[in-house]
C-alpha positions as CSV (number, residue, x, y, z in Angstrom):
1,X,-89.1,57.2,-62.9
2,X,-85.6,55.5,-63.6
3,X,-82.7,55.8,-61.3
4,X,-79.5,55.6,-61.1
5,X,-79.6,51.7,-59.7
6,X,-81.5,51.0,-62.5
7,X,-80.3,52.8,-65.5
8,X,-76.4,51.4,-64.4
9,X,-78.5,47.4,-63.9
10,X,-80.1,47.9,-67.2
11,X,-76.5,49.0,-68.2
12,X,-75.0,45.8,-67.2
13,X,-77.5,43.7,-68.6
14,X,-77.5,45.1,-72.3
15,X,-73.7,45.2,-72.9
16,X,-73.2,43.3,-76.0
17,X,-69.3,43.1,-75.2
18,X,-70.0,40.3,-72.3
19,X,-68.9,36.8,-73.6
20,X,-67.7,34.0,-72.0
21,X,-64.3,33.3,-71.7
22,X,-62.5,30.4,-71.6
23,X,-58.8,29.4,-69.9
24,X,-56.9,27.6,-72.4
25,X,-52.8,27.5,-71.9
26,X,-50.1,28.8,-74.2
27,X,-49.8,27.9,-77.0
28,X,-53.3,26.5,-77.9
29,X,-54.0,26.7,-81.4
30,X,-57.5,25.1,-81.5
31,X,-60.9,26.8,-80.8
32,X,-62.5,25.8,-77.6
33,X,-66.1,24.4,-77.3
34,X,-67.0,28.2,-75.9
35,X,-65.2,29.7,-78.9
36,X,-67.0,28.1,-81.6
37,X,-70.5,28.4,-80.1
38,X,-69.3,32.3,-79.8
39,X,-68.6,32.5,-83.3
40,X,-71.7,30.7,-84.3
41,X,-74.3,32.7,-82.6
42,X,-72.5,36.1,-84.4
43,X,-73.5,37.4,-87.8
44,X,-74.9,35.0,-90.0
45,X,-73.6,37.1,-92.4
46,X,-70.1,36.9,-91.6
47,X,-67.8,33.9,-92.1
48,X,-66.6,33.1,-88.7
49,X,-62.9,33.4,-88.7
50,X,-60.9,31.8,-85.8
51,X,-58.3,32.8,-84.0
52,X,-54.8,31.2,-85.0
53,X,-53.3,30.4,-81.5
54,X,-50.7,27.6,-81.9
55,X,-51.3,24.7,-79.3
56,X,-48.9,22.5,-78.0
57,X,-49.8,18.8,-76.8
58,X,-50.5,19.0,-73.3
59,X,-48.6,16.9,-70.5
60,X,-51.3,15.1,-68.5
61,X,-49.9,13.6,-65.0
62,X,-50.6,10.3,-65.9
63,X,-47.6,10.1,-68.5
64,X,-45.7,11.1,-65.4
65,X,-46.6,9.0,-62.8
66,X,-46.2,6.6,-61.4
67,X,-42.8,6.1,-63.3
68,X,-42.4,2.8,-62.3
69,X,-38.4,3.2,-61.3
70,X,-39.4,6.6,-59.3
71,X,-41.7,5.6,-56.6
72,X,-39.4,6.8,-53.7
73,X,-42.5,7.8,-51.5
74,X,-43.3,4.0,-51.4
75,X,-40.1,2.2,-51.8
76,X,-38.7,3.7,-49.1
77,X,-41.0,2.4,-46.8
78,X,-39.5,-0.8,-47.4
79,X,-36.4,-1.4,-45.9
80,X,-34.9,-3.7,-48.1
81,X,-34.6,-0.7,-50.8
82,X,-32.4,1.4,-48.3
83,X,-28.9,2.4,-49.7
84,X,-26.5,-0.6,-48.5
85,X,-29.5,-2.9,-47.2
86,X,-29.7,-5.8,-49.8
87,X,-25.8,-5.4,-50.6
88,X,-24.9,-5.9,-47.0
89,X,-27.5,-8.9,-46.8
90,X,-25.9,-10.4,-49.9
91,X,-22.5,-10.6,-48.1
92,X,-23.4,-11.7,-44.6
93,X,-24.9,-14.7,-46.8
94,X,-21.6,-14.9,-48.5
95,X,-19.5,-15.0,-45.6
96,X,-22.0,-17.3,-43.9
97,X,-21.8,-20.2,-47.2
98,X,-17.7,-19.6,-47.3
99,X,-17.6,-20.6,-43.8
100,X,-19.9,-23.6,-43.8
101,X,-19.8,-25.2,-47.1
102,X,-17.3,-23.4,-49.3
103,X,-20.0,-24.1,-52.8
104,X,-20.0,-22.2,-55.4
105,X,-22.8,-19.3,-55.4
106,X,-24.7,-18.9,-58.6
107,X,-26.8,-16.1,-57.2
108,X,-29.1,-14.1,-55.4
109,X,-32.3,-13.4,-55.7
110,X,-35.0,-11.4,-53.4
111,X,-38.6,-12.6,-54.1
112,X,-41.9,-13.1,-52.1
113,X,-42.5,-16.8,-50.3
114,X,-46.5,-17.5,-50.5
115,X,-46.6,-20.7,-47.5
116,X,-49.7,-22.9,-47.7
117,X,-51.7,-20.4,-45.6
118,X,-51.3,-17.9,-48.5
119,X,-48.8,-15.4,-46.2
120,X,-46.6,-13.5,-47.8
121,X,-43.3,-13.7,-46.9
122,X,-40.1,-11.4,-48.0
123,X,-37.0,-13.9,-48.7
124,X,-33.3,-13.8,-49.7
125,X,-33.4,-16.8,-52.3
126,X,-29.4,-18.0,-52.8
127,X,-28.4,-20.8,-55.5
128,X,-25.2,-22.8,-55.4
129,X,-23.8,-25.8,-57.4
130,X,-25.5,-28.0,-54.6
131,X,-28.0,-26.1,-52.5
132,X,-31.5,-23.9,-52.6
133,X,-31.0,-21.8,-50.0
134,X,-34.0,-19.7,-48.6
135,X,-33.5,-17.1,-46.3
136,X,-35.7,-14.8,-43.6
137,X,-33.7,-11.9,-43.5
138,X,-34.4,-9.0,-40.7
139,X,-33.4,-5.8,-42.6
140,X,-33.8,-3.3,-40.3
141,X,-31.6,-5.1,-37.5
142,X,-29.4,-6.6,-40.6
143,X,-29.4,-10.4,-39.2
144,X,-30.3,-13.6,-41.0
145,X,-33.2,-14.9,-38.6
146,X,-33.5,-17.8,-40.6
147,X,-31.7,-20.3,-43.1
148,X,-33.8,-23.0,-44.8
149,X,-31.4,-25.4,-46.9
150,X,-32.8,-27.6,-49.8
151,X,-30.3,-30.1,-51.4
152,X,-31.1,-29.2,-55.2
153,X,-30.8,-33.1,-56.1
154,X,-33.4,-33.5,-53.7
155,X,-35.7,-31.4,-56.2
156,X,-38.0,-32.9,-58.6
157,X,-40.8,-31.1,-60.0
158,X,-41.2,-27.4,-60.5
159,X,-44.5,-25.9,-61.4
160,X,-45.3,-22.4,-63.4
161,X,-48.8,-21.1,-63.5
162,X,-51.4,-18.7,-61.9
163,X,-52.4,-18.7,-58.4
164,X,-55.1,-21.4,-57.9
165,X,-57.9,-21.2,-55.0
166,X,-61.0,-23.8,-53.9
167,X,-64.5,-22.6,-55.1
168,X,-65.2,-21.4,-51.1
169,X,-62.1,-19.7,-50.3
170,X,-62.9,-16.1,-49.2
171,X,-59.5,-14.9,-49.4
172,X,-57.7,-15.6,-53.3
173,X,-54.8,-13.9,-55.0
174,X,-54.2,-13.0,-58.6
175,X,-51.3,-13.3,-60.4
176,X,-48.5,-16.2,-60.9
177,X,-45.6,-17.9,-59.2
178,X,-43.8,-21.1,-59.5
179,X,-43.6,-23.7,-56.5
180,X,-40.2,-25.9,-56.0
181,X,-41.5,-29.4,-54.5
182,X,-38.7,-31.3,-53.2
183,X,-40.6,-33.8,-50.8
184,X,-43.6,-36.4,-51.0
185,X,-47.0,-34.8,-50.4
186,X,-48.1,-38.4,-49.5
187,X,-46.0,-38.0,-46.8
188,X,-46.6,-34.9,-45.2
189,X,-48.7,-35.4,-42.2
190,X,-51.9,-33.7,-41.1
191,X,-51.0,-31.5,-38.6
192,X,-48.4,-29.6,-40.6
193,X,-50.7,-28.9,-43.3
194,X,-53.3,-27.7,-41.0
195,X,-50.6,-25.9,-39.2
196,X,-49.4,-22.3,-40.2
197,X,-46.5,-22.4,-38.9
198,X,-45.2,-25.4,-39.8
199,X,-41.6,-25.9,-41.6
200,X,-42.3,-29.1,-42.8
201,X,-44.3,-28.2,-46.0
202,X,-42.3,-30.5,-48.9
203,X,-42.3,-27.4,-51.3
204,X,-41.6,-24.0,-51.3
205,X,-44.2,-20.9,-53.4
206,X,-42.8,-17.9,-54.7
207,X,-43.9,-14.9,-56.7
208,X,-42.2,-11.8,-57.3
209,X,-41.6,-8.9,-55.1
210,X,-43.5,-5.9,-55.0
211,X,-40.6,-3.5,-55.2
212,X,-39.1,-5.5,-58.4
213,X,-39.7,-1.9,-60.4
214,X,-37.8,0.0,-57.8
215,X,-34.8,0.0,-59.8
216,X,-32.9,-1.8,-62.4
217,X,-30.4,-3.7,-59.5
218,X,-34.2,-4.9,-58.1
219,X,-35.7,-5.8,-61.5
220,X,-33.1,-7.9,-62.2
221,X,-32.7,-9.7,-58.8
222,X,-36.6,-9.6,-58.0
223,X,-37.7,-11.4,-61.7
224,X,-38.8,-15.2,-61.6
225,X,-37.8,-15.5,-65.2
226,X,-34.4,-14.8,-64.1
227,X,-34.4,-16.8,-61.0
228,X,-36.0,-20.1,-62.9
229,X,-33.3,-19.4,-66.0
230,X,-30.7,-20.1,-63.1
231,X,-32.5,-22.8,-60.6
232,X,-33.3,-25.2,-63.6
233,X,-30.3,-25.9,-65.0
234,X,-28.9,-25.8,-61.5
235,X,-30.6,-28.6,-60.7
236,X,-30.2,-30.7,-63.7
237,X,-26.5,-30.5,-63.6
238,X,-26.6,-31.7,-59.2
239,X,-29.0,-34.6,-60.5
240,X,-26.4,-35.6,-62.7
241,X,-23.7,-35.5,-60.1
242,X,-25.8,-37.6,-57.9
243,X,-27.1,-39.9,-60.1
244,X,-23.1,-40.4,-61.6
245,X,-23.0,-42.9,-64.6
246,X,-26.4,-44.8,-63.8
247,X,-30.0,-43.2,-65.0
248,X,-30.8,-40.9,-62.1
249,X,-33.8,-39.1,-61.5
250,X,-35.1,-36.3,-63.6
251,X,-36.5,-32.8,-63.6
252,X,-40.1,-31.9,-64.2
253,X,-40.7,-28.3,-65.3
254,X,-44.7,-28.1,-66.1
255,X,-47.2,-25.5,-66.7
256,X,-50.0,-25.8,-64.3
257,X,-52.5,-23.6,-61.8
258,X,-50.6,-23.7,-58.2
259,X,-53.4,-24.3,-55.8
260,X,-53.0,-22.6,-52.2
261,X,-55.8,-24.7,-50.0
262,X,-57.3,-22.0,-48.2
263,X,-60.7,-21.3,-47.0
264,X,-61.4,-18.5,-44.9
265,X,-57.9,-16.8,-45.0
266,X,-58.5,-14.4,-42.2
267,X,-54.6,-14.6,-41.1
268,X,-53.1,-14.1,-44.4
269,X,-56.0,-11.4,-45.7
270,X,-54.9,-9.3,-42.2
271,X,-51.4,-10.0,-42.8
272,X,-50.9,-9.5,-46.3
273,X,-53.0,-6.2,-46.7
274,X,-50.5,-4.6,-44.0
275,X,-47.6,-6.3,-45.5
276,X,-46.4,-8.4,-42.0
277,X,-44.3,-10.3,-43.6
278,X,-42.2,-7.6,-44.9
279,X,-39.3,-5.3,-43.1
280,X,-41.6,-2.3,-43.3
281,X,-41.6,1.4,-41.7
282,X,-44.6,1.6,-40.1
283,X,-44.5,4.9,-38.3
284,X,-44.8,5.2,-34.6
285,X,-45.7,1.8,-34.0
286,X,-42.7,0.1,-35.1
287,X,-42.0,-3.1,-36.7
């Protein structure tokens, strides 16, 4: 005895017009992997004859993003990319070289200082006729904190390579940089290479910024390339002038691993995964 419940189940489960259906967006003029199973368990008899739906190539997000000059959620965590913030920086250094020297600026540049503790460092890097200037600049209060001067005739080797670390170092960095020496290893002492904090380190690491792709103003200003295309020749022509008529000094520009001497790296791999040594919003807490 049959009712209802069951004739209407047995209903359900003998309708030959259930197939599965597949989402597929406008304009798709390709059979899906659903359709042509569909048409292939139909009559054998009958040629299977697909629909003509026209497709269009899909937009997948990663063409979109991350578009390297639109990151704004990032960037602007960073003070330095604020509207104003590195064009006011620019001319408190200006102001600051007219009144103290008077030389001749051949530009700036904004790149990241690796010291010998591998820290990361955000730094205002200005080139005269006569002088490397390197400069810790606060921008959220808008202040130099600190001005580092380098005579360039004082400079003698400049090295280009990858980052370089000892076989036990726990903390290393990929990537490349160039380092500026201007000073005798020889004669640095103990104390300050042991010491991270110490100023008297004879040479000077950089790499490029993180936020070089923020913009075309930062790309051009945050680039090594650019920044050695400028400091070389600098620095030839202020060995000339020091050297005058006699054979002076001369420049060595070589190709070579940097090595950074560090071991454990606790500091730096606490400082640079929450970017310390940057002018960065950090939410409630401040900088």
């Amino acid at each position: 005895m049959s009712t209802p419940w069951t004739k209407e189940m047995s209903t359900i489960g003998s309708f030959e017009g259930f197939q599965p259906v597949s989402l597929k967006q406008e304009g798709d003029d390709q059979p899906s992997e659903t359709d042509r199973l569909s048409m292939e368990e139909g009559d054998p008899g009958k040629d299977p004859v697909p629909k003509q739906i026209s497709r269009q190539p899909s937009v997948t997000e990663s063409t979109l993003y991350p578009n390297p000059y639109h990151r704004a959620n990032v960037s602007r965590k960073y003070f330095v990319t604020r509207p104003g913030t590195i064009e006011t920086a620019m001319e408190d250094l200006k102001g600051h070289i007219a009144k103290t020297s008077g030389e001749k600026i051949q530009g700036f540049w904004l790149l990241t200082e690796i010291d010998h503790w591998n820290n990361e460092k955000e730094r205002i890097l200005v080139i005269t006729d006569k002088t490397l200037l390197i400069c810790k600049y606060d921008f959220i209060m808008l202040s130099c904190v600190q001005l580092q001067r380098i005579p360039l005739s004082a400079v003698y080797r400049i090295c280009l390579g990858k980052f370089a670390f000892p076989g036990m170092s726990l903390d290393k960095r990929q990537g490349e940089g160039l380092r500026i020496y201007w000073g005798s290893l020889e004669q640095q002492s103990l104390l300050s290479r042991w010491n991270p904090w110490s100023t008297e380190v004879p040479y000077a690491t950089f790499t490029e910024h993180p936020m070089r792709y923020t913009s075309e103003q930062f790309l051009e200003i945050c680039k090594l390339s650019g920044f050695i295309s400028k400091l070389v020749p600098a620095i030839q022509n202020a060995l000339k002038s020091s050297s005058g008529s006699g054979g002076g000094k001369e420049l060595m520009v070589l190709t070579e691993p940097i090595l950074i001497e560090t071991y454990m790296g606790l500091m730096s791999f606490i400082g640079n995964r929450n970017k310390l040594g940057y002018s960065l919003a950090r939410g409630s807490i401040g900088f």
